[in-house]
Every structure is written in C-alpha cells, then in structure tokens.
ZAMARGU-4260 file (C-alpha; in steps of 0.2 Angstrom, whole numbers, plus 5000, padded with zeros to 4 digits):
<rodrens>
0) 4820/5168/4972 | 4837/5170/4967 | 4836/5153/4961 | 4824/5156/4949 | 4831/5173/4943
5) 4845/5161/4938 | 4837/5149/4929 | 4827/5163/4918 | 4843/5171/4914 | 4848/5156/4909
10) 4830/5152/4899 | 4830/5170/4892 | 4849/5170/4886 | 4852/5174/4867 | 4866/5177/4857
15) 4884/5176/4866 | 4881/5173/4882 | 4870/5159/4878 | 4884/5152/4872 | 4895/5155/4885
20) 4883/5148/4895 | 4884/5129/4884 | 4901/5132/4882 | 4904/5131/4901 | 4891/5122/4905
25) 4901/5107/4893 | 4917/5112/4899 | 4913/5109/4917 | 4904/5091/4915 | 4921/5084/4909
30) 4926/5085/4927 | 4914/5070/4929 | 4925/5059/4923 | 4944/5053/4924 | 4956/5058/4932
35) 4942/5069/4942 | 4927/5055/4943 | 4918/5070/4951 | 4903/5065/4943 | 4889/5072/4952
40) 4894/5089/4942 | 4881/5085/4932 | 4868/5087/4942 | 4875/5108/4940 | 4879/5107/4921
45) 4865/5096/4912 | 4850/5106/4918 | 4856/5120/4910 | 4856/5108/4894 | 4837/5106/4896
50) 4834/5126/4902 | 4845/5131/4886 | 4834/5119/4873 | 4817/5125/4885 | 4821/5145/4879
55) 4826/5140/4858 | 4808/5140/4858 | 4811/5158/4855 | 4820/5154/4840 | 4816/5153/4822
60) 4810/5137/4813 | 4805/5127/4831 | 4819/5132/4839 | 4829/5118/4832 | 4841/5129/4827
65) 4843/5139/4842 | 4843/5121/4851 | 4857/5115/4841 | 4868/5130/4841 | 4868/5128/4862
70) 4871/5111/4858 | 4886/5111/4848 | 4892/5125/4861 | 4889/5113/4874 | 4897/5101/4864
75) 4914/5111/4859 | 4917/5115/4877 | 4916/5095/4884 | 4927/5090/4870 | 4939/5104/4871
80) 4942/5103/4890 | 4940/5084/4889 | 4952/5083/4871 | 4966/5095/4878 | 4976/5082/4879
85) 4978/5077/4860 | 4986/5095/4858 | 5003/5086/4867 | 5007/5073/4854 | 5009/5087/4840
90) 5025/5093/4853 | 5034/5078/4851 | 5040/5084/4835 | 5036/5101/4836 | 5047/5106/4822
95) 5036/5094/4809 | 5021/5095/4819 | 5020/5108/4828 | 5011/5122/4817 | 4996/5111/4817
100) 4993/5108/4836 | 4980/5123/4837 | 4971/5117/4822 | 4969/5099/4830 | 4967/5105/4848
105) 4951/5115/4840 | 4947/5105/4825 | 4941/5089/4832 | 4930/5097/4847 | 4922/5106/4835
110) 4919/5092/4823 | 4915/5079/4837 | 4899/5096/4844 | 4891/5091/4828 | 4883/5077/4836
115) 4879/5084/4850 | 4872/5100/4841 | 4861/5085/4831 | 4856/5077/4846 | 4848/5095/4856
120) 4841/5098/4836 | 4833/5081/4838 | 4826/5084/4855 | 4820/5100/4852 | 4808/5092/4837
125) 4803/5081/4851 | 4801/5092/4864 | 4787/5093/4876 | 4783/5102/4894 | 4785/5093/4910
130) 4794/5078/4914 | 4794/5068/4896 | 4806/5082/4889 | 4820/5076/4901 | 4819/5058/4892
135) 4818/5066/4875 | 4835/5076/4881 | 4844/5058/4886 | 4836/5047/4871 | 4841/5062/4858
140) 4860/5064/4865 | 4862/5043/4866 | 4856/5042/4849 | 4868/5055/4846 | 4884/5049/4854
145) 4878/5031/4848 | 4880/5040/4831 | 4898/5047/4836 | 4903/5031/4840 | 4902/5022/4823
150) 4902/5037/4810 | 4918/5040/4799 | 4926/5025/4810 | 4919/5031/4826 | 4924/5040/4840
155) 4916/5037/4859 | 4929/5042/4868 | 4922/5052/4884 | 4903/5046/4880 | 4893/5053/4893
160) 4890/5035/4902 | 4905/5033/4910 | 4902/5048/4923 | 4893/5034/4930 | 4908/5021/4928
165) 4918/5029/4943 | 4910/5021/4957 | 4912/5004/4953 | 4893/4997/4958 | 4887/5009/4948
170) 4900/5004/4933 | 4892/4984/4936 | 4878/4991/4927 | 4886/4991/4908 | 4887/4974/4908
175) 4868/4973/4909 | 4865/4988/4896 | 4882/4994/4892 | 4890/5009/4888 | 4874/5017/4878
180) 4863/5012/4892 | 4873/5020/4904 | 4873/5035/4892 | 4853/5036/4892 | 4855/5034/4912
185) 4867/5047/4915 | 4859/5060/4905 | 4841/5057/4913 | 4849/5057/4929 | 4858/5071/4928
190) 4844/5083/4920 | 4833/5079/4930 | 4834/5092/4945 | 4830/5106/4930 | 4810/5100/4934
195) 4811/5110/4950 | 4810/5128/4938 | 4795/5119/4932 | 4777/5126/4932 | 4764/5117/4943
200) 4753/5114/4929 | 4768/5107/4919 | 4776/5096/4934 | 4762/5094/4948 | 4776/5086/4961
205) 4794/5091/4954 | 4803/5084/4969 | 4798/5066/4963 | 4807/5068/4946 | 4825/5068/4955
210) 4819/5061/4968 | 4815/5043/4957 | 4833/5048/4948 | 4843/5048/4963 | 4831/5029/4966
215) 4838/5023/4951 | 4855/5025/4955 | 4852/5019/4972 | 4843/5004/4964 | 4859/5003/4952
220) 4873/5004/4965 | 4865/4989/4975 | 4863/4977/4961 | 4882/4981/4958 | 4887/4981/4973
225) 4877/4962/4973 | 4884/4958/4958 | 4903/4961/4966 | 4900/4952/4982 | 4892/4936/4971
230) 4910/4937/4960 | 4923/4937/4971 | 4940/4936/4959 | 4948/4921/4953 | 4964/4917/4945
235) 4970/4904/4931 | 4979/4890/4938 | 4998/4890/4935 | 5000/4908/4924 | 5011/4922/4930
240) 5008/4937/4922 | 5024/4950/4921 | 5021/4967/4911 | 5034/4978/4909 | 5034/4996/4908
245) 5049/5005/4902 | 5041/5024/4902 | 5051/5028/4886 | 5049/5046/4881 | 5042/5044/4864
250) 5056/5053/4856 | 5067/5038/4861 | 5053/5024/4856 | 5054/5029/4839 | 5073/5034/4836
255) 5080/5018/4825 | 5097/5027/4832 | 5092/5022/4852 | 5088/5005/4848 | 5100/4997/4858
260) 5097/5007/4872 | 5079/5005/4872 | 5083/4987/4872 | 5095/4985/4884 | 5080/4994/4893
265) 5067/4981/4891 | 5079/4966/4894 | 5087/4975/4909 | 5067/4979/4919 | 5060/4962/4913
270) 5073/4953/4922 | 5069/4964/4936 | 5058/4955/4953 | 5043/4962/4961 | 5044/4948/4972
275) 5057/4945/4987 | 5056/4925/4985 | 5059/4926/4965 | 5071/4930/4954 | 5073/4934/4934
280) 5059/4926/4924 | 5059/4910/4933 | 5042/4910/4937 | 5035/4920/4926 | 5025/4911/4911
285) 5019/4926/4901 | 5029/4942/4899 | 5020/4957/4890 | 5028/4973/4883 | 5018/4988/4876
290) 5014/4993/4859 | 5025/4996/4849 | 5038/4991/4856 | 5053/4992/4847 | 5061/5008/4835
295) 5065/4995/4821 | 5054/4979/4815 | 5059/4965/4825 | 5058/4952/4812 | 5072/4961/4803
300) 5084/4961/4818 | 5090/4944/4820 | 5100/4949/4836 | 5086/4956/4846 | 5076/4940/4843
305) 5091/4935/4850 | 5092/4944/4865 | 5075/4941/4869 | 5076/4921/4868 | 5092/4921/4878
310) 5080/4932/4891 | 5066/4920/4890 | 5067/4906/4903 | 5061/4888/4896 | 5039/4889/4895
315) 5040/4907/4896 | 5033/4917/4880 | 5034/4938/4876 | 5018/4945/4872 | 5024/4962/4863
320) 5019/4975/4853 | 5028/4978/4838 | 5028/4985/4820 | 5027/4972/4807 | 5034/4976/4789
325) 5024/4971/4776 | 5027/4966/4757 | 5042/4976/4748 | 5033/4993/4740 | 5038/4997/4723
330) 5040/5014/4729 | 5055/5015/4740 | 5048/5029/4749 | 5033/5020/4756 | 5035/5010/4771
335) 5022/4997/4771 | 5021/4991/4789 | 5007/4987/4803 | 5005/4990/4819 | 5006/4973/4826
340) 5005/4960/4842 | 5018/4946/4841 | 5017/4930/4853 | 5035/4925/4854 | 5043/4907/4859
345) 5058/4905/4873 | 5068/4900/4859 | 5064/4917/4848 | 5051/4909/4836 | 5035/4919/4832
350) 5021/4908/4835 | 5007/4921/4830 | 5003/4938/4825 | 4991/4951/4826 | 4989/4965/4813
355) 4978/4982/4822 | 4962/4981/4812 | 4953/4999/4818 | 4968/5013/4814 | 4970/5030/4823
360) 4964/5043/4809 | 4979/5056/4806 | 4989/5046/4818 | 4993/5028/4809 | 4985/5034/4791
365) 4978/5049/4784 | 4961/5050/4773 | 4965/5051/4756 | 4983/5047/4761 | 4994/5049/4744
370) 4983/5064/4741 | 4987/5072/4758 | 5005/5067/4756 | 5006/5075/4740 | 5002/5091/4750
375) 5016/5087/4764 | 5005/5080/4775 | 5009/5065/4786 | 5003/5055/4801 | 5008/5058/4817
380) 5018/5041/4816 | 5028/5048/4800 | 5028/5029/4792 | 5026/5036/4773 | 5010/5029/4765
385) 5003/5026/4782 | 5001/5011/4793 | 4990/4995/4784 | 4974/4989/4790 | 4972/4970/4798
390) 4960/4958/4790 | 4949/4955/4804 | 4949/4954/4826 | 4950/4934/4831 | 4959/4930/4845
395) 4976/4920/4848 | 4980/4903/4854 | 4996/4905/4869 | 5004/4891/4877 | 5000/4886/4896
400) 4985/4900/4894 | 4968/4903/4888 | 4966/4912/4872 | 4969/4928/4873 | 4961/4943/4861
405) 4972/4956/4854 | 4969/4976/4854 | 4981/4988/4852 | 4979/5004/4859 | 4960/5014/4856
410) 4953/4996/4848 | 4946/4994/4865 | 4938/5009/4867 | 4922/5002/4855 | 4907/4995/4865
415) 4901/4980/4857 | 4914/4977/4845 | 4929/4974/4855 | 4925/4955/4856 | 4922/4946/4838
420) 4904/4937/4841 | 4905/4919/4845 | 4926/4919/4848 | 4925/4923/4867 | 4942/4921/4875
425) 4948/4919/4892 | 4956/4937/4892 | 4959/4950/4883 | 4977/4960/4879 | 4977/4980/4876
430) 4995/4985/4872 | 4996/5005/4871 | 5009/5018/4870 | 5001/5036/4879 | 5017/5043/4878
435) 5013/5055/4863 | 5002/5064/4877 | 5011/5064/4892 | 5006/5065/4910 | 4986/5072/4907
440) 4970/5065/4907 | 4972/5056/4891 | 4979/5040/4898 | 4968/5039/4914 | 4954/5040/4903
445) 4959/5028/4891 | 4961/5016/4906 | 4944/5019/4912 | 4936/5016/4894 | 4946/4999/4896
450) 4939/4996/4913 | 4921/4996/4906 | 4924/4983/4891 | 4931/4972/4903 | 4915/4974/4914
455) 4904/4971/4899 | 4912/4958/4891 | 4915/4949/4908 | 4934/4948/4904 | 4946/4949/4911
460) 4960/4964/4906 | 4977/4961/4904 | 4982/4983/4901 | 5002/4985/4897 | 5006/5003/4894
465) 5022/5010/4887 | 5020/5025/4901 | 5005/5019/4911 | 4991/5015/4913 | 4997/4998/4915
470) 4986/4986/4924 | 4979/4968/4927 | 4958/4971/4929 | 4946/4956/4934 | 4931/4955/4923
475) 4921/4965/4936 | 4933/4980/4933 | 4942/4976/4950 | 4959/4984/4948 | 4972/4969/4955
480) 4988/4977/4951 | 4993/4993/4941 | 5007/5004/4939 | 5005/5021/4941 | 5006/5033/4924
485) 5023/5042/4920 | 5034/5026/4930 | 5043/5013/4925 | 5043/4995/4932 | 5038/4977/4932
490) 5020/4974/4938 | 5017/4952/4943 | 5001/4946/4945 | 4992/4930/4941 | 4977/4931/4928
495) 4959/4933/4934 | 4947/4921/4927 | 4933/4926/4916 | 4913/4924/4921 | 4901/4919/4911
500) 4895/4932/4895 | 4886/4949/4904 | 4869/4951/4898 | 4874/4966/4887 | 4885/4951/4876
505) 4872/4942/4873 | 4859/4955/4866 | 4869/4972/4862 | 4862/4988/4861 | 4846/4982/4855
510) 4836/4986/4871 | 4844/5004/4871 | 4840/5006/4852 | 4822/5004/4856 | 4819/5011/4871
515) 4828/5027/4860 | 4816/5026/4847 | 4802/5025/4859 | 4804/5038/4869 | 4806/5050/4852
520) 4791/5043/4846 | 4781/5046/4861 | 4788/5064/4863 | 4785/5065/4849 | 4766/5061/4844
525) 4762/5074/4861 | 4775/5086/4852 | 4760/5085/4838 | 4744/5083/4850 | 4750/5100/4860
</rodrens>
C-alpha cells in the first residue's frame, strides 16, 4: 500500500515538485554509467519517467506539454550530474575563462534536455495504457537521443545504451544493434517494472512485463557471453605496441615556455621498460604519444624532430598527436593550425598526416567564430581564429603494421561513423588529452564510449591518453592493458587482431530506425482508436 501511495504522489505531482521529482529522477540514473556502472538504477529512476508522462494527461493540449516539461527536467538533471565535469576545463585558465564556467556547466544540460523534453512530447502523442506505452517511452527517447546524436554536429555522449555496456556480455550486443539499439533496450528494460502500478484491466498479468525484460537481458548476456568464449584474442605477428603517458597538467601541455621540459619528459618515459628482459625501444615497433602532444608545432622545431629520430630505434615509428600549422594567414593574429596525427619515421621523416575532421564546438572553434571573437570570445584552446577542419576520415598506411584509422579525441564517440564505409582497417588509434577536466568522470566515460566502437566495429583499440585512460582493447571490448587515470607511465602490449565486420557494420541503424517508426505508428493508430 505504501507502494502505491508512492507511485500516485508521483502520477498526481504538479508544479515543482514534479519537477523535482524528473530532476532527480535524471540525476540518479547517471550512476548507471562510468565510473559507477551501477546500472540497475534504472530500474528505480525510469519508472518514474513513464508515471510522470502517465499523470501530464492532466495537462493542457494532451499533456504533451506537461509530458515534455518532466521531460527536459528529467533531462537537465542527467546531463547536469552526468556533464559536471565540463565545468573543470574552464579552471585551467580561470583568469580567461573562468567567469563563464557556471554558464557552460548549466548551459549545455539544458540545451542537450531539449531532446529529451522532445522525446516524452513525442510519447505522450503516442501514448497508450497498458504495456505498449513502455515501447512508445523507449522508441520516443531512441529517436530522441538518435536526434542528439547528429544535430548541430552531434552530441551522444552518455546516450542512455551504455548503461547496458558495463557488463561486458551485455555490451556484445551493440555489435549486433549498436549503440541506438542498446538505447531502445535499456529504456524498455528499465521502465518496465512501472506496469506493476498498473490497472488489471489495463495490464492483466503485470509481472510478465519485467519479467520478459529481465528474459531479454538474460537472453542478451548469453549470446555475449557466447560471442566472447567463440573469440578468444589474438595478436598481429611481430608489432609491439608502446604508448606513453606523460600525465602533463594541461597548464604545462600548452605553455610554448615548458617545451623543453615537456620533451625531455616524453623522450625520458618512452625510453622507459615495462618489461624486465628489454630495454629502451629495442623491441618496440610502434610508439604512440597522446593528442596534442607538443606546446609548439613539431614541423617548425627542427631539433625536436631531432630528438625524436635520435630516440627512435631503426624499424621503429612515433604515432603522435600534434598541432599542424597551416598556410600563412594574412592576418597575423590568426593562427591557422589543426589538430593533427603524425606517423613519424626512425629517421625523423613524416610519412603521413591526419588533420581532425569532427571539431569540439567552443573548445577547437567557436560558431560564428570572427563574430564571437569580435565580442572577446575564444575557444577553450585560445588558437585565434579557431582550429581548421580536416577534408575527410581515411585511414593510414604504417610500416610493419595494418592500416590504422585515426581519431583524435571525441571523433570516436559517434556510432556508425567512426569507420569510413568500405576502408576497414586493422585497428583504430584514439589520441586524446582529458586533462582539461581532471580526475572525474569525464575520461572514464570517454573510455567507455571507446570501448563500444571497438565492440561494434570489431576492431581493435589502440586508446593513448595524455592523463588516462590509456589502453589497448580487443575488438570484443576486452581491456588487454591500460593505465590507470591521473598516472604517468609506459604501457607494452602486442596488437589484437580484428574479426570479421559485426552485424551492426554491415546494416547500421536501419533495423533501429524502423522498429522506431513502428512502434510510434502502432502507438499511435490505438492513441486514435481509444
């Protein structure tokens, strides 16, 4: 009984403490993922999703716009409590940038709820009674974070599918689907204990409603767990893998007046052993520093290239991050440069390049850059007139290696476009630098975003991480070595070789796209017969 007083208080809210109770309810279900992975949380928190939409029907014009206002609550508090973290890169400069950390710690949750409030809108107009209203709530908020995942450049960080991605059978499963599959999954499975409140009439046996959820993931978790025993990991034949990981503060990364320091840094911890019977760089064939490596651009410090050829044995090539300076700008105050990925010979001869194609928004450029500037605005990056754009994602031919695909920093948080169709490589390459935001659960969660393209692509990933996360990942998500965030340290391991292309290559989100528009459709047309 005291159960259902709950769940009517919750049904019969209005005005604030409806949305305090969207605003925790969101807050809470971030827990659900990285660094906490306790995701059965939402089995508490997503419930109150559907009892929140069930009561808007009190509400004006359907109850849409009750439904979305308790959705973009709901929506402010995940990305608040989940976002936190983006607050810390505004104190690394906190005389420049400091004044506008509250803005952007409270700015983009709110702008990021507007798709959630869309996707509650867009199940409400579905909206039945009984057990179809738990698919509308799971096809409405895929379609939703689908949405946040491509418009104005995208977004998907902290997509609601990888609360399922921290048990690793259960993550197996986004190579079949992907990420938006898991997305419809987890929110189905996760609402579904709200069918318990439900009226007889409406739900004749509400027990069989979780019950069949908690089938599915049962059903999910085997086929993983079958999919990880079939694959055990294997490695490439003769490639040694050594990243380094300095754990610069990012103060020092970016002070052109440390830049000796910072390399004597890199060159001292490369040379370093993680192996008793080794020494140096003697067996290494592939060294791999993080993005953004250096405070200067390489190409215009002959002695660094220098260093590093006199660092590199014979057959051994330095996979690093780097800015790249572009063509001479008319205007001297505007540094054209890219954020780049440099393959680098034993003799100090750049054999490729990689320009960043998918750039952070206010980090690397600002919209309406020379207006904004005009203003006294800047990125977080302070490179005047921004950070330029590559032409296009291909990857990069390496000696005594596969091909390896480039992505700097969040390029690998995109499900479906990380990998350029038909130029599959052996491996793919994510150099970041998470320093800007410290120890938090930003870079755990990046890392686990990175885990799931390498599960869905069937690649493996090859993570080097200024501060950590860095990592060597099997294309089943298997970690095979890491370092630990907020370290610094050499990390040797041989490279895992690749499966053949996961279902979810092969056709996208295609099956997700239509089992989306069919369960709105459905909902629908009995939305109209009722």
């Amino acid at each position: 009984m005291k159960l259902d007083r709950l769940i009517h208080s919750v049904v019969l809210a209005w005005g604030w403490r409806r949305a305090a109770i969207a605003f925790a309810a969101g807050a809470v279900s971030v827990l659900a993922l990285a660094p906490f992975d306790l995701w059965p949380v939402m089995f508490a928190t997503f419930p109150l999703a559907v009892w929140l939409i069930d009561g808007a029907g009190a509400g004006r014009w359907g109850g849409v716009a009750a439904a979305a206002s308790a959705g973009w609550w709901f929506g402010f508090g995940y990305f608040l409590a989940g976002l936190y973290w983006i607050g810390l890169a505004f104190l690394v400069d906190a005389k420049t940038f400091g004044w506008l950390m509250p803005f952007a710690v409270l700015s983009l949750p709110a702008g990021l709820a507007v798709f959630t409030a869309a996707g509650f809108a867009l199940a409400r107009l579905a909206w039945t009674r009984g057990t179809l209203r738990i698919l509308t709530l799971a096809a409405a908020l895929t379609a939703a974070e689908w949405l946040r995942g491509h418009v104005l450049t995208g977004f998907p960080w902290n997509a609601y599918g990888y609360a399922l991605t921290a048990p690793l059978p259960l993550a197996q499963n986004a190579a079949l689907f992907g990420l938006w599959g898991m997305t419809f999954v987890a929110v189905a499975a996760f609402a579904s204990p709200a069918v318990l409140a439900d009226e007889r009439q409406d739900t004749p046996r509400p027990w069989l409603v979780p019950a069949a959820a908690l089938v599915v993931l049962a059903v999910m978790a085997g086929v993983g767990a079958a999919r990880l025993a079939s694959h055990p990991t294997g490695f490439v034949a003769g490639v040694r893998l050594r990243i380094m990981q300095p754990n610069l503060p990012q103060d020092t990364k970016f002070n052109y007046g440390a830049r000796a320091q910072v390399m004597q840094r890199y060159l001292a911890l490369s040379d370093r052993s993680t192996a008793a019977q080794s020494g140096g760089l003697k067996d290494v064939t592939h060294l791999i520093w993080p993005e953004s490596a250096f405070p200067f651009f390489l190409t215009r410090e002959p002695e660094a290239l220098a260093e590093i050829a006199r660092l590199l044995p014979e057959g051994t090539v330095l996979i690093t991050g780097a800015a790249r300076a572009a063509e001479i700008s008319e205007n001297p105050r505007r540094v054209l440069a890219y954020n780049s990925i440099y393959v680098i010979d034993h003799d100090g001869s750049i054999l490729s390049v990689y320009d960043k194609v998918h750039l952070v928004p206010f980090g690397e450029y600002l919209p309406f850059q020379v207006f904004l500037e005009r203003l006294g605005l800047m990125q977080l990056t302070k490179v005047p007139g921004g950070f330029l754009s590559g032409d296009r994602r291909r990857p990069i031919a390496v000696p005594r290696a596969p091909a390896f695909l480039p992505l700097i920093c969040y390029e690998i948080i995109f499900p479906g476009q990380a990998v350029p169709a038909g130029e599959r490589p052996g491996w793919l390459v994510n150099v970041t630098n998470d320093a800007w935001f410290g120890i938090s659960s930003g870079p755990y969660q990046h890392f686990q975003q990175s885990r799931v393209r390498a599960i869905e692509e069937g690649l493996p990933l090859v993570r080097a991480a200024n501060t950590g996360i860095s990592a060597v990942v099997d294309p089943l998500g298997r970690v095979v070595r890491a370092l630990s965030l907020g370290t610094e340290g050499v990390l040797d391991a041989a490279l895992p070789t690749p499966i053949g292309p996961p279902l979810y290559t092969r056709v996208g989100d295609l099956p997700v796209i239509f089992v989306v528009f069919m369960v709105v459709g459905v909902s629908a047309i009995r939305r109209v017969r009722e």
